[in-house]
PAKOLKOL-910264 format. One record per residue (C-alpha): chain; x, y negated, z negated. Coordinates in nm, 4 decimals. Each point is the difference from the previous one (the first is absolute). Layout:
! residues N
+-------+----------+----------+----------+
: chain :       xx :       yy :       zz :
+-------+----------+----------+----------+
:     A :        X :        Y :        Z :
...
+-------+----------+----------+----------+
This chain:
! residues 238
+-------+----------+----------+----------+
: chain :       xx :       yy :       zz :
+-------+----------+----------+----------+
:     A :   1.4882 :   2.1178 :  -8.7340 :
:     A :   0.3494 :  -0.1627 :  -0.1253 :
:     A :   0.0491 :   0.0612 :  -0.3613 :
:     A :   0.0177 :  -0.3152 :  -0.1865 :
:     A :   0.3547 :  -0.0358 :  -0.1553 :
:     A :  -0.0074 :  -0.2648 :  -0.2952 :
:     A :   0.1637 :  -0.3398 :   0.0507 :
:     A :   0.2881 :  -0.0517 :  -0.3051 :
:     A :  -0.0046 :  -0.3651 :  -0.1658 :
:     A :   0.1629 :  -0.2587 :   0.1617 :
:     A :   0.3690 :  -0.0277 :  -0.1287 :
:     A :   0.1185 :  -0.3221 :  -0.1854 :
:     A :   0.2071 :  -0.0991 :   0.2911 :
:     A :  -0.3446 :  -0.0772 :   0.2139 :
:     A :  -0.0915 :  -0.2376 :  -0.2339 :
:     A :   0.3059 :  -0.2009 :   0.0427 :
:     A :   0.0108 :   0.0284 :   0.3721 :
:     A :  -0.4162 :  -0.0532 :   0.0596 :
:     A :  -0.0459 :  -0.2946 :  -0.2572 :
:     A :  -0.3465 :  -0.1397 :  -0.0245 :
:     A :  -0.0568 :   0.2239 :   0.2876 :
:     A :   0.0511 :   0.2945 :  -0.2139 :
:     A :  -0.3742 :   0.1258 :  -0.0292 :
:     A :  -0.0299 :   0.0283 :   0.3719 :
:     A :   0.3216 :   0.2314 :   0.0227 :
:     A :  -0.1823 :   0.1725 :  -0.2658 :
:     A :  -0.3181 :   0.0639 :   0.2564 :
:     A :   0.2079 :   0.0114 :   0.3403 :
:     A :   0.1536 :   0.2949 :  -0.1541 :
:     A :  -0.3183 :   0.1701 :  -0.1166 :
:     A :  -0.1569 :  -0.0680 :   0.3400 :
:     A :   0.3581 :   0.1904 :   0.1849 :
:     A :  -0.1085 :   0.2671 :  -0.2787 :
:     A :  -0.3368 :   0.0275 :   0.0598 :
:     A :  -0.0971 :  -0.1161 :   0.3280 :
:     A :   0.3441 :   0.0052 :   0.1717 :
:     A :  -0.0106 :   0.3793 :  -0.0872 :
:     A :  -0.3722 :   0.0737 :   0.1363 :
:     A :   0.0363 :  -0.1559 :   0.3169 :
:     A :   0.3795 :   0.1735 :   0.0705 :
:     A :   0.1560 :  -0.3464 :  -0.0659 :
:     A :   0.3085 :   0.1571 :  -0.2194 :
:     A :   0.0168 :   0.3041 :  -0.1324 :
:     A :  -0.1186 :   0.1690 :  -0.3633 :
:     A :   0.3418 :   0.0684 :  -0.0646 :
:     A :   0.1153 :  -0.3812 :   0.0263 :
:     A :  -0.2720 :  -0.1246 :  -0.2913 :
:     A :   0.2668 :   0.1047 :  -0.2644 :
:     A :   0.2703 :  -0.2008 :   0.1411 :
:     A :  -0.2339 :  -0.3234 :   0.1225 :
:     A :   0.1295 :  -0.2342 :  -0.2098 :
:     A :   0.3816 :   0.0535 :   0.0280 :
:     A :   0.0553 :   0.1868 :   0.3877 :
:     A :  -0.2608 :  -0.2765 :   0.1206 :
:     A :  -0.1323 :  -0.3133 :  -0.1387 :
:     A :   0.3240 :  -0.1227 :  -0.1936 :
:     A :   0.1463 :   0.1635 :   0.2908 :
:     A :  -0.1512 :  -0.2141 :   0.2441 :
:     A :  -0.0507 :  -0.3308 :  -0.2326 :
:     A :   0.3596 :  -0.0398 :  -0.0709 :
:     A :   0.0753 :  -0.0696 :   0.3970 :
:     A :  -0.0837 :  -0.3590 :  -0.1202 :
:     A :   0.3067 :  -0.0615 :  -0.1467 :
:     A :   0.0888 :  -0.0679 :   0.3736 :
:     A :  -0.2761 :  -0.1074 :   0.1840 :
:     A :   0.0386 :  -0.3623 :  -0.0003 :
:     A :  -0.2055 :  -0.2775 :  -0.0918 :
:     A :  -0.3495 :  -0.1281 :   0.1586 :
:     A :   0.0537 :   0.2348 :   0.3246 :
:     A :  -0.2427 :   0.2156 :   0.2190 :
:     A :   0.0204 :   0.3266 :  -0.0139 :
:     A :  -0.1316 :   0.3223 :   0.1847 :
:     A :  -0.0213 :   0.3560 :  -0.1191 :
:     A :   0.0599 :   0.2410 :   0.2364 :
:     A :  -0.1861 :   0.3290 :  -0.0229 :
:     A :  -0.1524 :  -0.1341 :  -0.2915 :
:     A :  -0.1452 :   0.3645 :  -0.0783 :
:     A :  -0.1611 :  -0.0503 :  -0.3609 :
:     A :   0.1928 :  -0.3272 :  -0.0143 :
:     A :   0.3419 :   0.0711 :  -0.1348 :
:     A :   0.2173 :  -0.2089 :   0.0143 :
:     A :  -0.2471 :  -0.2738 :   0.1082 :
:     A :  -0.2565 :   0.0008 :  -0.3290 :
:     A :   0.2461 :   0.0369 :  -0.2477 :
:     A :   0.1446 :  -0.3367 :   0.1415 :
:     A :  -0.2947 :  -0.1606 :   0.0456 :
:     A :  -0.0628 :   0.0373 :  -0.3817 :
:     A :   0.3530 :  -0.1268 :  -0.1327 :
:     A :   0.0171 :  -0.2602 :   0.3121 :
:     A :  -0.2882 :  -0.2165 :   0.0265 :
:     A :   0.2177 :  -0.2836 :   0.1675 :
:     A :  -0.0122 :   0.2639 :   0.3321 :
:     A :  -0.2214 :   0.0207 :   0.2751 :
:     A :   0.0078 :   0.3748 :   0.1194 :
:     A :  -0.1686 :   0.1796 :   0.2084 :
:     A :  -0.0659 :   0.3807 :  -0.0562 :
:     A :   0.0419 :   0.1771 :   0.3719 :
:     A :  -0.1451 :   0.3540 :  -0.0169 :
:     A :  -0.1587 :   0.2041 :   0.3379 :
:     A :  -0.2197 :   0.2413 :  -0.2236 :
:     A :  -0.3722 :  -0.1314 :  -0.0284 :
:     A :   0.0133 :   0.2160 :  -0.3768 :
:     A :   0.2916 :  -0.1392 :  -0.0883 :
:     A :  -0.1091 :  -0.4037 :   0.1049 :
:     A :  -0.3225 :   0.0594 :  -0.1703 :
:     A :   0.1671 :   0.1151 :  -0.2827 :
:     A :   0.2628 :  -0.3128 :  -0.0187 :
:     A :  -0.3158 :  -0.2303 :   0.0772 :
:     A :  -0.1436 :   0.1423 :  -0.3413 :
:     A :   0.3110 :  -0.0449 :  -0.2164 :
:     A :   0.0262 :  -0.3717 :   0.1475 :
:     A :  -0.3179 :  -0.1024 :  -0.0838 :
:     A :  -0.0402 :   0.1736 :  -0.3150 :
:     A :   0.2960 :  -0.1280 :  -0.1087 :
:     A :  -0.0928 :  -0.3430 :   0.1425 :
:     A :   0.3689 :  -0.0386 :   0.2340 :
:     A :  -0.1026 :  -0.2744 :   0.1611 :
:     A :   0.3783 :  -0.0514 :   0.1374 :
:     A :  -0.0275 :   0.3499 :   0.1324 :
:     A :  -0.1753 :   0.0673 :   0.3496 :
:     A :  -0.0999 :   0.3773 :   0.1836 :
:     A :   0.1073 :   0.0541 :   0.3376 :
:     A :  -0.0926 :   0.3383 :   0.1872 :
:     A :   0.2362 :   0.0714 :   0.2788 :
:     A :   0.3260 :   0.1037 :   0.1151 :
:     A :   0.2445 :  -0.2499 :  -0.0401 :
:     A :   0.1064 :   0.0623 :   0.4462 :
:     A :  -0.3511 :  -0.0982 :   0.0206 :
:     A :  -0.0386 :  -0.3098 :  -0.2242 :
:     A :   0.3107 :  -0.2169 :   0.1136 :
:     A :  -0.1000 :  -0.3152 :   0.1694 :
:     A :  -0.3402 :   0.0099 :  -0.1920 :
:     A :   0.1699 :   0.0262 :  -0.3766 :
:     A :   0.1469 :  -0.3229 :  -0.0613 :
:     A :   0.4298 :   0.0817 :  -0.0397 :
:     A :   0.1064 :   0.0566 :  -0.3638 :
:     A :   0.2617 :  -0.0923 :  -0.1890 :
:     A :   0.0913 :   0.3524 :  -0.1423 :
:     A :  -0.1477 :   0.3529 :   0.0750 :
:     A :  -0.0573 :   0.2558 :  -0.2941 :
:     A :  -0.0162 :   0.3945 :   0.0756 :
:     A :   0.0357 :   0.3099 :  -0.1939 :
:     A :   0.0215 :   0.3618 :   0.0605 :
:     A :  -0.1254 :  -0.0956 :   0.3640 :
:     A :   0.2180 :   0.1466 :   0.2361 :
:     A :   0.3887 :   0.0395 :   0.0431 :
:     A :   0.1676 :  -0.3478 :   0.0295 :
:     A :   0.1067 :   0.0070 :   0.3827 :
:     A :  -0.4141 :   0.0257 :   0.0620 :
:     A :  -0.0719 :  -0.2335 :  -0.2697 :
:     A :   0.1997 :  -0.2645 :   0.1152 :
:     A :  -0.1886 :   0.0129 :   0.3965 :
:     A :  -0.3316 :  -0.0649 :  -0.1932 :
:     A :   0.1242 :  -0.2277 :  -0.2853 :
:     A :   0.2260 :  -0.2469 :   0.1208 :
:     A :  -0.1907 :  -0.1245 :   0.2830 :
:     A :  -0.2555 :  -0.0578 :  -0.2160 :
:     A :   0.2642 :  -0.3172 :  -0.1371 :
:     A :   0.0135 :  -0.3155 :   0.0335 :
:     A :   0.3736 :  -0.1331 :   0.1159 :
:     A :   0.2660 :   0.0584 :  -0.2619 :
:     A :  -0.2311 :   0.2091 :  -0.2407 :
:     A :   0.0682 :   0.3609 :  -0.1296 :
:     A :  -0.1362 :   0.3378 :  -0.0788 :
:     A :   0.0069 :   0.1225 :  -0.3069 :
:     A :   0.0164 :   0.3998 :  -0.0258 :
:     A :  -0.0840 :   0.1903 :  -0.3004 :
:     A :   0.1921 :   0.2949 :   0.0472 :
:     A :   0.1449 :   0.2981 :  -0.2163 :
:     A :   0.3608 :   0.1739 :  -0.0189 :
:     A :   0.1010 :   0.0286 :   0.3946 :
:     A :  -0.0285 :  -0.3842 :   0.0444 :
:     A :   0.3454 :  -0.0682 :   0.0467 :
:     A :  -0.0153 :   0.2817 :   0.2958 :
:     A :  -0.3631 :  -0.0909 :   0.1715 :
:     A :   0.1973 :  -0.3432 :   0.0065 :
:     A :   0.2777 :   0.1203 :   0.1591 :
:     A :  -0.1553 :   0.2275 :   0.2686 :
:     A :  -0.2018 :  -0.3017 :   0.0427 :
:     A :   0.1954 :  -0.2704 :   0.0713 :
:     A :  -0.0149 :   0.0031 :   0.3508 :
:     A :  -0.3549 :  -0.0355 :   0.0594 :
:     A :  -0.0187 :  -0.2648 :  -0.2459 :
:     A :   0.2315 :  -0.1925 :   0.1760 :
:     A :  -0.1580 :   0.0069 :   0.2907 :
:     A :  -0.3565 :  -0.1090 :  -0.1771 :
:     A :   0.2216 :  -0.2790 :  -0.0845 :
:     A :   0.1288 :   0.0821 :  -0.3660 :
:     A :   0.3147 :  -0.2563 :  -0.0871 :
:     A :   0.0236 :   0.1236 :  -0.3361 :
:     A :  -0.0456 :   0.3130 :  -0.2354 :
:     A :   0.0721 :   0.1014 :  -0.3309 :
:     A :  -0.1320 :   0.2506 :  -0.2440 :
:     A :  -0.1646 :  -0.1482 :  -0.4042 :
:     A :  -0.0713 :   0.1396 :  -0.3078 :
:     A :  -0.2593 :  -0.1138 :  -0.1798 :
:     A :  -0.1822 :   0.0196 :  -0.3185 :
:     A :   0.2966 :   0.0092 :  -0.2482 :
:     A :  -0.1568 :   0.0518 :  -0.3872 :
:     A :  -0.3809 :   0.0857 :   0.1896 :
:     A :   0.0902 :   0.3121 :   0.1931 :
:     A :   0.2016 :   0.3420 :   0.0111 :
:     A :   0.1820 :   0.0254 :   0.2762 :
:     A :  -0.0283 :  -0.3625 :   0.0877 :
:     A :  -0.2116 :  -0.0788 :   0.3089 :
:     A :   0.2037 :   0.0517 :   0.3072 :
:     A :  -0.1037 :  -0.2848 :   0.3185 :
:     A :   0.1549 :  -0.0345 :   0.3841 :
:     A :  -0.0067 :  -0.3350 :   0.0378 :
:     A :   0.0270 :  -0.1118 :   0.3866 :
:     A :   0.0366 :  -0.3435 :   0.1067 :
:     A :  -0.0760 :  -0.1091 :   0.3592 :
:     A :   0.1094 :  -0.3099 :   0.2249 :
:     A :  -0.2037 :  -0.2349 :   0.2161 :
:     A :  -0.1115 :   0.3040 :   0.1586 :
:     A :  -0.1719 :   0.2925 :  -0.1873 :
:     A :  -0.0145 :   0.3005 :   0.1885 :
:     A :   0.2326 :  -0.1227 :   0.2597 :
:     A :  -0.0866 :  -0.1053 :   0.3403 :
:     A :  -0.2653 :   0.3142 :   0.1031 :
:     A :  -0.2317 :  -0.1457 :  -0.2728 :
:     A :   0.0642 :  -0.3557 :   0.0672 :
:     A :  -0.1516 :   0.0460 :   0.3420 :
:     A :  -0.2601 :   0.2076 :  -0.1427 :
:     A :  -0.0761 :  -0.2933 :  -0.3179 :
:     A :  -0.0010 :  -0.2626 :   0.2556 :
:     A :  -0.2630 :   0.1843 :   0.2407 :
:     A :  -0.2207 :   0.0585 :  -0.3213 :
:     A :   0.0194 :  -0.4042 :  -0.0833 :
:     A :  -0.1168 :  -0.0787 :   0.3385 :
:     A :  -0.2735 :   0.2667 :  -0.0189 :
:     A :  -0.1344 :  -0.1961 :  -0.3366 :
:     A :   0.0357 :  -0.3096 :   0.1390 :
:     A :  -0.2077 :   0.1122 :   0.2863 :
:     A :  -0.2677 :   0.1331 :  -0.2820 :
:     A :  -0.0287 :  -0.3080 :  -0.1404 :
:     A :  -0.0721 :  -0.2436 :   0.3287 :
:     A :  -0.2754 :   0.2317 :   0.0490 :
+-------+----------+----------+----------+
């Protein structure tokens, strides 16, 4: 049985960042603390360090997520970065993309009970949901995988000209540069490393931003996006 490690008050800083949304930070982070724990969703030692490492952590990628845009969360896990959004960003449409049935059915809780109605559940791989997600404007991840691997399940994922924004910690600048080829041939135009959170966090929030052209994931996923359109359009004559 995990020993239940006690869940410190939410720092000032939360309020400012959550809003009116404040009192469901308050019980997404007890859920994490109690339920994320028992069902090996993060670890005990994490609980002490919720509310800075993760939620503020995760809710100040907003500052760069623009306006009225879809999103998708890949590897959604217990829905960081993607919850955290959802509850400072109401003008987004995202979609929280997770392959673990405990880990959906754990997101599918938090949504409802915290009544996200701009927030939808997707289990799946993101290789195995192009052509049947709808293309995004901007892809979310964190802690998911090194950026090279990221970027074949992320970008693809895009629609034309949108980016992928990767919350990532001290050996961003060198993920991005042993990187760089692969992303240009998923059909990256543009990169650049942010820091975020200035006055909310400590160390500020480090992101990967990637923008793509006309074609994300270059021309190996085009053929493989415009097989999976033809597929659904086949679906729906029948």
């Amino acid at each position: 049985m995990t020993e239940a490690v006690e869940l410190p008050p939410a720092p000032e800083q939360a309020r400012e960042v959550f809003g009116d949304r404040f009192a469901d930070a308050v019980r997404y982070a007890e859920l994490l603390a109690e339920a994320g724990v028992q069902r090996g969703l993060i670890g005990p030692r994490e609980v002490p360090r919720l509310w800075e490492r993760h939620l503020l952590n995760c809710a100040v990628l907003s500052e760069v997520v623009p306006e009225g845009v879809t999103v998708c969360d890949v590897g959604s896990g217990a829905g960081l970065p993607g919850i955290p959004l959802a509850l400072v960003r109401e003008d987004l449409k995202i979609t929280l993309l997770e392959p673990l049935l405990r880990r959906t059915n754990f997101l599918s809780e938090v949504v409802e009970l915290l009544s996200l109605d701009h927030v939808t559940v997707v289990r799946g791989r993101a290789e195995e949901v192009m052509g049947t997600l709808p293309p995004v404007h901007v892809v979310t991840a964190r802690a998911v995988a090194p950026l090279d691997r990221l970027a074949t399940w992320g970008i693809p994922l895009l629609r034309p000209y949108g980016e992928m924004l990767a919350l990532k910690g001290d050996a961003a600048e060198e993920e991005l540069k042993s990187a760089a080829t692969a992303l240009t041939k998923l059909g990256a135009v543009e990169t650049s490393i942010l820091h975020v959170g200035e006055g909310i966090v400590d160390p500020l929030s480090t992101v990967v931003r990637v923008e793509v052209g006309e074609s994300p994931g270059g021309v190996r996923f085009a053929a493989k996006r415009a097989k999976a359109a033809r597929a659904g359009r086949t679906r729906r004559r029948r």
